[in-house]
Short mmCIF file of the C-alpha atoms (twelve columns), coordinates in Angstrom:
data_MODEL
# 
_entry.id   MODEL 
# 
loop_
_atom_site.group_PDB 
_atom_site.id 
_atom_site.type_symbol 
_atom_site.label_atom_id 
_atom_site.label_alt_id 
_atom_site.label_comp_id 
_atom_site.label_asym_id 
_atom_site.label_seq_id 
_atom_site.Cartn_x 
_atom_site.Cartn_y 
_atom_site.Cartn_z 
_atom_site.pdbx_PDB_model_num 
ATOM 1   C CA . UNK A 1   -52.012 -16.779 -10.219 1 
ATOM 2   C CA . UNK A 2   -51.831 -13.757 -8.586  1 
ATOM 3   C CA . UNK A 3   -52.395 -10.099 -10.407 1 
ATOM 4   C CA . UNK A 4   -49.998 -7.572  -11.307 1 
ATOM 5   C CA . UNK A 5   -49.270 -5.319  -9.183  1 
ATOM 6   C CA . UNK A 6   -46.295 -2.682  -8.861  1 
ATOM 7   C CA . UNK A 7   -44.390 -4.399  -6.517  1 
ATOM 8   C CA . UNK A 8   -44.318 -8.317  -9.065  1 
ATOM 9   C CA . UNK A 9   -43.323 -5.663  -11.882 1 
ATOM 10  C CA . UNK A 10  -40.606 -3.958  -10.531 1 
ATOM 11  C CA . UNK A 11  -39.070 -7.382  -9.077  1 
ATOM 12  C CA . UNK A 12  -39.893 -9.124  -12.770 1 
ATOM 13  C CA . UNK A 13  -38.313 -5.646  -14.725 1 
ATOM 14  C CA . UNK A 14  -36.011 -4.355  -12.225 1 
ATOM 15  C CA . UNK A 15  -34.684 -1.881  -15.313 1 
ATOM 16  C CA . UNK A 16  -38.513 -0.744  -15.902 1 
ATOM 17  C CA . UNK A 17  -38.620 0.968   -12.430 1 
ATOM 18  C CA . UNK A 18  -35.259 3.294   -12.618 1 
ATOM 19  C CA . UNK A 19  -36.952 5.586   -14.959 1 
ATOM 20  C CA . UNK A 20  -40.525 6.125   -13.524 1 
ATOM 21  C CA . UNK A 21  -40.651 9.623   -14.458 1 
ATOM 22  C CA . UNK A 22  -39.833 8.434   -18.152 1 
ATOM 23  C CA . UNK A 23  -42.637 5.782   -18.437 1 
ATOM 24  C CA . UNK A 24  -44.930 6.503   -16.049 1 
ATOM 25  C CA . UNK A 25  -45.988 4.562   -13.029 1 
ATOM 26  C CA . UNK A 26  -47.339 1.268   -13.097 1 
ATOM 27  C CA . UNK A 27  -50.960 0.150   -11.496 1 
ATOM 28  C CA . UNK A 28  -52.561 -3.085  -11.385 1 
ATOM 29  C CA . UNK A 29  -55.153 -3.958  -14.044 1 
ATOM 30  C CA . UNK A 30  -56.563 -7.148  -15.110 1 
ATOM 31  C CA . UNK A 31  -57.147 -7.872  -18.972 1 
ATOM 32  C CA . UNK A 32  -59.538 -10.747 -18.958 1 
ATOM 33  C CA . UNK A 33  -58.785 -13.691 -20.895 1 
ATOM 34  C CA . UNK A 34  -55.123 -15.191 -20.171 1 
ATOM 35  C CA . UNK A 35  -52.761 -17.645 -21.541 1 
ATOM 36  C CA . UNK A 36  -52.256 -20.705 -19.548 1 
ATOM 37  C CA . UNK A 37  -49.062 -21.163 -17.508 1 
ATOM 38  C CA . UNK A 38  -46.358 -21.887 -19.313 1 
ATOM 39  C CA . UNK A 39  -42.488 -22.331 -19.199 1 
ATOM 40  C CA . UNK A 40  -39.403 -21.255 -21.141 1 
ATOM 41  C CA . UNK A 41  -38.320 -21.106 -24.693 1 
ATOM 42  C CA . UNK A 42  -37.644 -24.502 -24.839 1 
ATOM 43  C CA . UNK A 43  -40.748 -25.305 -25.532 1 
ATOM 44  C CA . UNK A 44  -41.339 -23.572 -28.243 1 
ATOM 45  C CA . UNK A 45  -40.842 -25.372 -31.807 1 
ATOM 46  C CA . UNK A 46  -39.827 -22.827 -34.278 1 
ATOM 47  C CA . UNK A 47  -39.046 -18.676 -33.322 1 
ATOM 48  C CA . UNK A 48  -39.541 -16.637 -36.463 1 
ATOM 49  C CA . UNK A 49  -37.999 -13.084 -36.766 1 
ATOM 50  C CA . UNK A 50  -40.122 -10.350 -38.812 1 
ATOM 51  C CA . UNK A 51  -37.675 -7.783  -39.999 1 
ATOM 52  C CA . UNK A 52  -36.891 -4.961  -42.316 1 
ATOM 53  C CA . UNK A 53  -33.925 -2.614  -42.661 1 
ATOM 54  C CA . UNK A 54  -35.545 -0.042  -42.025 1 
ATOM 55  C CA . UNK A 55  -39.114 1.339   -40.289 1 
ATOM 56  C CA . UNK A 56  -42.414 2.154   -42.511 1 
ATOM 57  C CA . UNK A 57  -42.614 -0.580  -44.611 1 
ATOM 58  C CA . UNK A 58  -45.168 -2.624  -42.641 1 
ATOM 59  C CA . UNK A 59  -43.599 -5.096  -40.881 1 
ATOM 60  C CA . UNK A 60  -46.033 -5.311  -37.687 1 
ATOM 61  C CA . UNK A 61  -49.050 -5.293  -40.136 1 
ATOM 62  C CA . UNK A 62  -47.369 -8.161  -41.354 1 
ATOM 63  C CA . UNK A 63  -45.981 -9.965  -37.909 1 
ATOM 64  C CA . UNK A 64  -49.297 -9.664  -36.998 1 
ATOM 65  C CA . UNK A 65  -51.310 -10.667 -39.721 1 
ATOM 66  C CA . UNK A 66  -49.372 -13.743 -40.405 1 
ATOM 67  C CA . UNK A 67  -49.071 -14.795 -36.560 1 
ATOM 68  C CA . UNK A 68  -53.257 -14.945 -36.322 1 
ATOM 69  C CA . UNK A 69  -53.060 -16.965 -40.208 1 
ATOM 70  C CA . UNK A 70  -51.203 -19.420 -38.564 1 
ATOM 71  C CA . UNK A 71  -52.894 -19.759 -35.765 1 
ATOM 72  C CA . UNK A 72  -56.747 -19.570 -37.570 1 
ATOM 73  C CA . UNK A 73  -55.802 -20.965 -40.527 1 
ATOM 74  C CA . UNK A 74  -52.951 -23.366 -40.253 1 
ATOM 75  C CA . UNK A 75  -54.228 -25.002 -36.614 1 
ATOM 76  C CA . UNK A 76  -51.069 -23.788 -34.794 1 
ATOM 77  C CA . UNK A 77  -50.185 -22.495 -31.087 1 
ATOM 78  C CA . UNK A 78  -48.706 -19.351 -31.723 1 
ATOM 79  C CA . UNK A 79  -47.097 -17.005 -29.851 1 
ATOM 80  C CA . UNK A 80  -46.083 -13.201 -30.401 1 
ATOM 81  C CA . UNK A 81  -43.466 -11.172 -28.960 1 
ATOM 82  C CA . UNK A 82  -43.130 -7.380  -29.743 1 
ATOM 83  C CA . UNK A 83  -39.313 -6.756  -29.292 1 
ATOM 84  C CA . UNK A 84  -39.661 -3.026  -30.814 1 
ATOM 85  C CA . UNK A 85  -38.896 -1.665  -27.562 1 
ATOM 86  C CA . UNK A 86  -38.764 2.372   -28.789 1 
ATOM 87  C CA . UNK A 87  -42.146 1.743   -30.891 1 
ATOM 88  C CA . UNK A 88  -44.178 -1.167  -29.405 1 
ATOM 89  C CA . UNK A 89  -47.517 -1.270  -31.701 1 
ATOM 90  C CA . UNK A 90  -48.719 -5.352  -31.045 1 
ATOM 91  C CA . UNK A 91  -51.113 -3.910  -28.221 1 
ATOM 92  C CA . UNK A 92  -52.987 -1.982  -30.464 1 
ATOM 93  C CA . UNK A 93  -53.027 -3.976  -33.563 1 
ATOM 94  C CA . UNK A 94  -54.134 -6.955  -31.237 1 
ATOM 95  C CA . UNK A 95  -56.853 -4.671  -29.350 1 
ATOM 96  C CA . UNK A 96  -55.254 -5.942  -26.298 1 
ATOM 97  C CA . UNK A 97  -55.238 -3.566  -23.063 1 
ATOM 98  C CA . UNK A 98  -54.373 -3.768  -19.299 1 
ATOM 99  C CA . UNK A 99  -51.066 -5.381  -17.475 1 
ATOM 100 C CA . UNK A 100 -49.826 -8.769  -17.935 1 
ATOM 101 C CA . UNK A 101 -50.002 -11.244 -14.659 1 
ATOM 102 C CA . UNK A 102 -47.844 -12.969 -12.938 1 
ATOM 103 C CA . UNK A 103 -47.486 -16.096 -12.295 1 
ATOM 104 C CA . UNK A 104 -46.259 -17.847 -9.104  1 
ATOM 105 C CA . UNK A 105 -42.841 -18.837 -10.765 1 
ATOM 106 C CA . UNK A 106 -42.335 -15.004 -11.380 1 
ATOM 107 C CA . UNK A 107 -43.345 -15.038 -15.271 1 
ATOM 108 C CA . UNK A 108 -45.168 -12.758 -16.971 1 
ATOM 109 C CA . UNK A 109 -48.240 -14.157 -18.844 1 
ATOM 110 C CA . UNK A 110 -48.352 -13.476 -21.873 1 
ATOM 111 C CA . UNK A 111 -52.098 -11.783 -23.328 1 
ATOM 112 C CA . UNK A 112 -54.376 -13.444 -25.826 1 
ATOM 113 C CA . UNK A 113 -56.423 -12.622 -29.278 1 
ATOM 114 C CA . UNK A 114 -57.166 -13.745 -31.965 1 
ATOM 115 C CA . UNK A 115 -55.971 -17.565 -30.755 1 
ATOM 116 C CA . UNK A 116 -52.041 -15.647 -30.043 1 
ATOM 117 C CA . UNK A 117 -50.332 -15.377 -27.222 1 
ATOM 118 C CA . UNK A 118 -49.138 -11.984 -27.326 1 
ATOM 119 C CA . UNK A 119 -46.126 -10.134 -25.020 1 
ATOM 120 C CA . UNK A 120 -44.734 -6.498  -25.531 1 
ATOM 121 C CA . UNK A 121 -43.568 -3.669  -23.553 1 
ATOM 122 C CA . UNK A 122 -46.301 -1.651  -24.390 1 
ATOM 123 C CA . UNK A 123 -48.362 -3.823  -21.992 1 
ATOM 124 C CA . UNK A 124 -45.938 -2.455  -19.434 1 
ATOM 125 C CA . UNK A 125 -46.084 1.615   -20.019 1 
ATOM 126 C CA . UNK A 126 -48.616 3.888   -20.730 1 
ATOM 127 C CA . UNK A 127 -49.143 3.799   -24.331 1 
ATOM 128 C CA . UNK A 128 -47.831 7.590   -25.077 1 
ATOM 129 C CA . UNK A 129 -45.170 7.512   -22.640 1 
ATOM 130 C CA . UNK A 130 -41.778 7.771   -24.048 1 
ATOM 131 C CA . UNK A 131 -39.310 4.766   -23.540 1 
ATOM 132 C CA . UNK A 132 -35.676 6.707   -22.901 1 
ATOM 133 C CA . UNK A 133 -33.453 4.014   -22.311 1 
ATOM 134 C CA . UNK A 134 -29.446 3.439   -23.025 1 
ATOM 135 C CA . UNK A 135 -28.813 0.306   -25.241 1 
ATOM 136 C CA . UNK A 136 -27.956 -1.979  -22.016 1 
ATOM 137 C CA . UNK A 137 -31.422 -1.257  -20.677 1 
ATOM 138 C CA . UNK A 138 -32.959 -2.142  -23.762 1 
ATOM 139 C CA . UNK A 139 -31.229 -5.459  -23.905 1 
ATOM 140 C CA . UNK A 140 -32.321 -6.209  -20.335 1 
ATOM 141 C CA . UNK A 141 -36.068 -5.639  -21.307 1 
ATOM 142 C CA . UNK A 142 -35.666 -8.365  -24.130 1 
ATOM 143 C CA . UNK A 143 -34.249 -10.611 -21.737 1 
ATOM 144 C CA . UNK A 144 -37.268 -10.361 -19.492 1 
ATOM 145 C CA . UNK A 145 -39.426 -10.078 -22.384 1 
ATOM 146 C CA . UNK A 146 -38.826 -13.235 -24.037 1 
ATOM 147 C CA . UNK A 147 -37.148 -15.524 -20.868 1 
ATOM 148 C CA . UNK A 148 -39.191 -13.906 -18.366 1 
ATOM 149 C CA . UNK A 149 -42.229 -14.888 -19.856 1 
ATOM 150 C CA . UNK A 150 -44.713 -18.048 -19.718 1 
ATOM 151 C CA . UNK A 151 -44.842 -19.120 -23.222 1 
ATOM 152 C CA . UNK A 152 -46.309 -22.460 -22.840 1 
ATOM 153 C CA . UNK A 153 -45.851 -24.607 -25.360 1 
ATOM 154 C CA . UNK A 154 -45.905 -23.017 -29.036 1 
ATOM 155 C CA . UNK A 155 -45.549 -24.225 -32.158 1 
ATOM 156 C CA . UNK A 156 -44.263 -20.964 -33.102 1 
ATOM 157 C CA . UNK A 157 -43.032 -17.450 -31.878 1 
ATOM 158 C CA . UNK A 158 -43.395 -14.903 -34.203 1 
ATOM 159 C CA . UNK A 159 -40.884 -12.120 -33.116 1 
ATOM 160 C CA . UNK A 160 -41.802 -8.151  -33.782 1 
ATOM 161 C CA . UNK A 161 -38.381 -6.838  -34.577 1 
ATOM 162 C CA . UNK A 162 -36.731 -3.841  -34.134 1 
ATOM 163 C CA . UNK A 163 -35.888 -1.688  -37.267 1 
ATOM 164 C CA . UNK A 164 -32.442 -1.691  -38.389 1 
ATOM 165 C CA . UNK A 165 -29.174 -3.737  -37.480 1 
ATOM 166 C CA . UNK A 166 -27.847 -2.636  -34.403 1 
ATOM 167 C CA . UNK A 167 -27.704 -4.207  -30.882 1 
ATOM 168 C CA . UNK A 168 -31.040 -5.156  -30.351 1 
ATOM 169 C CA . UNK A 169 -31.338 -7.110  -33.772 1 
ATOM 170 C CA . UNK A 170 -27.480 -8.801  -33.139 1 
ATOM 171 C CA . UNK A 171 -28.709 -9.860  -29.544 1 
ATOM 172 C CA . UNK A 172 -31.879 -11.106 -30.372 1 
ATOM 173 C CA . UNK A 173 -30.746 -13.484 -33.340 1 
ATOM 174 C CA . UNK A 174 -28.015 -14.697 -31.693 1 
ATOM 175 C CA . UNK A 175 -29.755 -15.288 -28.624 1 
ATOM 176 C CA . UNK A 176 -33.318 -16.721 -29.719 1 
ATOM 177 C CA . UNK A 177 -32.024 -19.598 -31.460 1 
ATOM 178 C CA . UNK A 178 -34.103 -18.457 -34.421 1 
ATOM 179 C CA . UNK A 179 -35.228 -20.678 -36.845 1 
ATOM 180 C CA . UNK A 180 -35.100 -18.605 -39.475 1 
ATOM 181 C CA . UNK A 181 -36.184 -14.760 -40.682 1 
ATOM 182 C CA . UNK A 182 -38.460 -12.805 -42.678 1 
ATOM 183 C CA . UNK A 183 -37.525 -9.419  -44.686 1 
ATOM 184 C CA . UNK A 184 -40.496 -7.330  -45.304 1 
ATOM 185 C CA . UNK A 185 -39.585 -4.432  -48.114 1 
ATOM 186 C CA . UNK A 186 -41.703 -1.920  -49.997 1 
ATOM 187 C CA . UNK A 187 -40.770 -2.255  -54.109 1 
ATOM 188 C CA . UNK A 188 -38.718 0.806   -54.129 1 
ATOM 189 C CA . UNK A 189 -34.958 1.102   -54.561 1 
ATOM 190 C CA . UNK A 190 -34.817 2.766   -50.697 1 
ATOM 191 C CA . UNK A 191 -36.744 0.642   -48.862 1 
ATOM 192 C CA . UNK A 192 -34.910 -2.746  -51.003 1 
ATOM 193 C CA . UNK A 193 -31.256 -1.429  -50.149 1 
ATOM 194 C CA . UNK A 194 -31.951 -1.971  -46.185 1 
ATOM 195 C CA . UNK A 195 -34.029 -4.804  -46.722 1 
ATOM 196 C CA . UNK A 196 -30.153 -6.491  -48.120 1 
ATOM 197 C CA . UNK A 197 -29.153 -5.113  -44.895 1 
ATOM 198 C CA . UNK A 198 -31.396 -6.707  -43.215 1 
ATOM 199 C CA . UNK A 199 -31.079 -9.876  -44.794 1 
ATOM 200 C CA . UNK A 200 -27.346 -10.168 -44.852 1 
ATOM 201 C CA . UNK A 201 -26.711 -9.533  -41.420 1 
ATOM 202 C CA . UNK A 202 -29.164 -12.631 -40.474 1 
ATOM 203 C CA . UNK A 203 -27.159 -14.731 -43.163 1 
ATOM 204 C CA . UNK A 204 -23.797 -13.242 -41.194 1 
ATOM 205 C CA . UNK A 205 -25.047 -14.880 -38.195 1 
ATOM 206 C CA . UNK A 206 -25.881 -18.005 -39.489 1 
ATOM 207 C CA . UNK A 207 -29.897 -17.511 -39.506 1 
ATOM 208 C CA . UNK A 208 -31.720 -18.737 -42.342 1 
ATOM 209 C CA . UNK A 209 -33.376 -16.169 -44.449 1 
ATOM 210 C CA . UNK A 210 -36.819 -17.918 -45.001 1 
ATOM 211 C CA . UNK A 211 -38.191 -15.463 -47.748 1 
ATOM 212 C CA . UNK A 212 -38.689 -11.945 -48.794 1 
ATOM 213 C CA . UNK A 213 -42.205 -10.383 -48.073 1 
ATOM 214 C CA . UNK A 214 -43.075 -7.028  -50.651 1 
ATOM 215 C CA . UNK A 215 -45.359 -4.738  -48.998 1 
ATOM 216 C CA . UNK A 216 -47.415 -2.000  -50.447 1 
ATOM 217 C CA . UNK A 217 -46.994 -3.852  -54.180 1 
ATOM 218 C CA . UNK A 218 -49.789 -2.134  -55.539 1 
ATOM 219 C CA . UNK A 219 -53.198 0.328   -55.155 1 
ATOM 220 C CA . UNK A 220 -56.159 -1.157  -56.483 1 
ATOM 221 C CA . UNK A 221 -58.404 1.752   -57.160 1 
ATOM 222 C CA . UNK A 222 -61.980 1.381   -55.837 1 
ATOM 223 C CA . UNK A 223 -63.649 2.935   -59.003 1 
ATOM 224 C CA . UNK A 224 -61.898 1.670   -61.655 1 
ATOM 225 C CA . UNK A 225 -60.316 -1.933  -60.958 1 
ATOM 226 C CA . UNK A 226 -56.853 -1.037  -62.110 1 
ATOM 227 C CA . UNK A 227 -53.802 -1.275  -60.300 1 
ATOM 228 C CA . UNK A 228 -51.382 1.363   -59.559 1 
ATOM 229 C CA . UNK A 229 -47.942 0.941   -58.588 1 
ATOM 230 C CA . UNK A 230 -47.028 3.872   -56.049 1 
ATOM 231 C CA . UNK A 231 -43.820 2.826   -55.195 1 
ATOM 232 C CA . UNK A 232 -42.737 0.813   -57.635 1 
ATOM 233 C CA . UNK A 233 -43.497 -3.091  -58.519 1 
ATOM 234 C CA . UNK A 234 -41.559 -5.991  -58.551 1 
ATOM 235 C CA . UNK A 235 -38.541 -4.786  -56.901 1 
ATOM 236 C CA . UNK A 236 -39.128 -7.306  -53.832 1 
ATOM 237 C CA . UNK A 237 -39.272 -10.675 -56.149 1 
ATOM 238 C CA . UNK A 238 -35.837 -8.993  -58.238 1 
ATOM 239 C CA . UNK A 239 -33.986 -9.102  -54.909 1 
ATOM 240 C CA . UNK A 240 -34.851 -12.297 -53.748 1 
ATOM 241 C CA . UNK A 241 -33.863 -13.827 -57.247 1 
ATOM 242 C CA . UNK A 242 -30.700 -11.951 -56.688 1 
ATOM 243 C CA . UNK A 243 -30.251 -12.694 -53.666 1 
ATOM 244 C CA . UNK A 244 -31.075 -16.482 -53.932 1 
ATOM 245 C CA . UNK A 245 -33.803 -16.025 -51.359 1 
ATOM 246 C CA . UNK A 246 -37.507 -17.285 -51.830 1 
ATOM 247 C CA . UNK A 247 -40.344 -14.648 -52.362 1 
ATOM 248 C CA . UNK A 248 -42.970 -15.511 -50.626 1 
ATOM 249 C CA . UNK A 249 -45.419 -12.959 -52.141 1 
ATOM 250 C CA . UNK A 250 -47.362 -9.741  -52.164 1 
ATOM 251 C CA . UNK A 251 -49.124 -7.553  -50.402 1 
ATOM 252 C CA . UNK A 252 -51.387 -4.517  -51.696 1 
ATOM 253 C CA . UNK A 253 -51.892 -1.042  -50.302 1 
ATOM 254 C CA . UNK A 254 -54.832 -1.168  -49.077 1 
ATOM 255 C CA . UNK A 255 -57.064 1.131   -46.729 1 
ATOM 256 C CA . UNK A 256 -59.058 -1.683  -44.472 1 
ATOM 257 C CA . UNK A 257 -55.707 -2.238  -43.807 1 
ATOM 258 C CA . UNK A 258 -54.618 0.737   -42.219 1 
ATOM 259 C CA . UNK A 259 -57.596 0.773   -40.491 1 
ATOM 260 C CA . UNK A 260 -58.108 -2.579  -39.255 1 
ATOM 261 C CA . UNK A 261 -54.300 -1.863  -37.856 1 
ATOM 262 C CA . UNK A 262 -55.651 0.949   -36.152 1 
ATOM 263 C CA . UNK A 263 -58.737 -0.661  -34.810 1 
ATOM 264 C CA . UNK A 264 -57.368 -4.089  -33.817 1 
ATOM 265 C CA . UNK A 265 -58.644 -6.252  -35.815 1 
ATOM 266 C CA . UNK A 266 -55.779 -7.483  -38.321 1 
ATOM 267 C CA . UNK A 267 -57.708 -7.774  -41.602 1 
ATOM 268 C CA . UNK A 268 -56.764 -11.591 -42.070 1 
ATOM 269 C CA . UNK A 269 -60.102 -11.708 -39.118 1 
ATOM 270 C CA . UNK A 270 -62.008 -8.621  -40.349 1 
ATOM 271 C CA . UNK A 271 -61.936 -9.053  -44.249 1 
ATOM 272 C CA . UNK A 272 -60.952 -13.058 -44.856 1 
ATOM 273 C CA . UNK A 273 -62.119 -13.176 -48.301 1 
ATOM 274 C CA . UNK A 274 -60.286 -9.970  -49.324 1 
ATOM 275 C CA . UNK A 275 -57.418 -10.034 -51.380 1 
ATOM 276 C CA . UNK A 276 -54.563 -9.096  -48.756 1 
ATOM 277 C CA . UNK A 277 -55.471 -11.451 -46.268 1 
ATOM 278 C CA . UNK A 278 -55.731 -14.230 -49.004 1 
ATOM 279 C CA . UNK A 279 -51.999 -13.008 -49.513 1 
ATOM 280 C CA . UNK A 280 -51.589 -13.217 -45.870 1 
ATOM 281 C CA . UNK A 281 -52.907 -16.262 -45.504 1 
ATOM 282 C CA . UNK A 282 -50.755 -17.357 -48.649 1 
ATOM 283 C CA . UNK A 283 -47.612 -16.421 -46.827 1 
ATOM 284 C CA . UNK A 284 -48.349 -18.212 -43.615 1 
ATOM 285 C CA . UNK A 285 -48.912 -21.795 -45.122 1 
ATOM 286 C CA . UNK A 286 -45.686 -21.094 -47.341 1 
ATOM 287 C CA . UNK A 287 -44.009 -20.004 -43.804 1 
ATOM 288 C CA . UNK A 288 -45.295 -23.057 -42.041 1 
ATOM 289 C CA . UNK A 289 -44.299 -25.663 -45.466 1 
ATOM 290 C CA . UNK A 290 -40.633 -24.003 -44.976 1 
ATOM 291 C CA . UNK A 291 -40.078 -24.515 -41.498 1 
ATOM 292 C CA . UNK A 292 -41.278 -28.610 -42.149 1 
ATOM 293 C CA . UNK A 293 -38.300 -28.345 -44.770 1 
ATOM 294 C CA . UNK A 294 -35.893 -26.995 -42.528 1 
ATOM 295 C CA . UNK A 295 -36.570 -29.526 -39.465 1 
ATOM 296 C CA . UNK A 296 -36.625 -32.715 -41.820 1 
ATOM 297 C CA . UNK A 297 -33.621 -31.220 -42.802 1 
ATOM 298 C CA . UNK A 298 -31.815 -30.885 -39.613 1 
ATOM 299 C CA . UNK A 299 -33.001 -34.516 -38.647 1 
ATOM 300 C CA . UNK A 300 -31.908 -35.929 -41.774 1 
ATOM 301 C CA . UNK A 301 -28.072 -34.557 -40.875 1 
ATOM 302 C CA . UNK A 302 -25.487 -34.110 -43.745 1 
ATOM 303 C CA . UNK A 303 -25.402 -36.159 -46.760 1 
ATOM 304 C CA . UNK A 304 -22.429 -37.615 -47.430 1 
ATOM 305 C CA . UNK A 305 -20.998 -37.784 -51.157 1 
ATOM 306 C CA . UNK A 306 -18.257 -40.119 -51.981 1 
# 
């Protein structure tokens, strides 16, 4: 397996090397530890889309967080793609640094943590370079960034989405072959009007919704025990009862956190026994039940009432 270098790159992302005054230069760089070669999609059980309507509410925080449950808690090969082109943020909530390699079938290897195979195109640009690129370039990045790339075989991809409904979010779903979606929402009335966004336009393309995620439920204060609700409380579970969708749970505001976010070291690994990554933790085994649901579902076939 050779190393990256700027020649591989170029030829892998021919896209990546129109704007070099936009992203910077590439250099070759080594990361350590690497996932073992690997082939297509096909070989990858179940893809998972994290989304929200809209950006802020924590959806990384929780892509990440439930990719490394699954693969800690629940025993799985998991994989992790950050398809937030304009904001890529898996490199640093993974502590991951350096260039992907390539491998001799011209396939980017995907970088590991945590027991997850991680790819984004922050591995691929300097990390406070700007990414200035018309919608066609962006969907040529996915391409590479998903086909392009040695997965191995996974049990699951969990899939970093985009904000929003646009292009990226219609090409990826319809694409992927996803087995289903998760909507991640703060409790206020804001954040819960794109989350139905969200969640309708997977349902318009014939994705399964697989739950609703609330974020940011509630601040337990240090000093006194009690719970305050910043931005509301309940407003999640109330649209996935409307909805018809399952809740899968909640998630409090809490500082280690932010800061294990910032530091790269996703809090269901820093703080196991705290409440949030219990609630992480939670989510990923109701995740994994689901998906065991929907495949015994699609081998069973259609009942047939007479």
């Amino acid at each position: 397996m050779a190393a990256v270098g700027v020649n591989p790159l170029k030829r892998l992302l021919g896209i990546v090397s129109q704007q070099p005054g936009i992203i910077g230069s590439f250099t070759a760089g080594r990361y350590g530890t690497v996932a073992a070669k690997g082939s297509s999609l096909d070989e990858i059980k179940d893809i998972v889309a994290v989304a929200s309507g809209k950006g802020g509410v924590g959806k990384s925080t929780t892509a990440v967080n439930l990719a490394v449950a699954l693969a800690k808690t629940c025993q799985l090969k998991v994989g992790l793609l950050d398809a937030d082109i304009y904001g890529p943020s898996i490199p640093t909530m993974m502590k991951l640094h350096g260039k992907p390699e390539v491998s001799e079938d011209m396939k980017m290897v995907p970088m590991v943590n945590y027991g997850v195979h991680c790819m984004s195109i922050g591995f691929l640009v300097k990390e406070d370079a700007p990414i200035v690129w018309r919608g066609p370039m962006v969907m040529s990045a996915l391409e590479k960034l998903t086909r392009g790339v040695a997965w191995g075989t996974l049990d699951i991809l969990i899939v970093d989405m985009p904000p929003g409904t646009g292009d990226a979010q219609l090409t990826i779903s319809q694409r992927l072959k996803l087995s289903g979606a998760l909507i991640v929402s703060t409790p206020q009335d804001i954040a819960l009007i794109d989350a139905r966004r969200g969640a309708n336009m997977f349902l318009k393309v014939e994705v399964p919704v697989l739950g609703i995620i609330e974020n940011m439920s509630f601040f337990k204060c240090p000093s006194c025990g009690e719970n305050s609700y910043i931005f509301g409380h309940g407003g999640a579970r109330y649209t996935s009862e409307e909805m018809a969708l399952r809740f899968l749970g909640e998630v409090p505001l809490e500082i280690d956190i932010r800061s294990g976010s910032d530091e790269g070291h996703p809090i269901v690994v820093s703080a196991p026994n705290s409440a949030s990554a219990k609630a992480y933790t939670d989510m990923a085994e109701k995740l994994r039940q689901r998906l065991a649901e929907l495949s015994q579902e699609r081998q069973s076939g259609p009942r047939i009432l007479l």
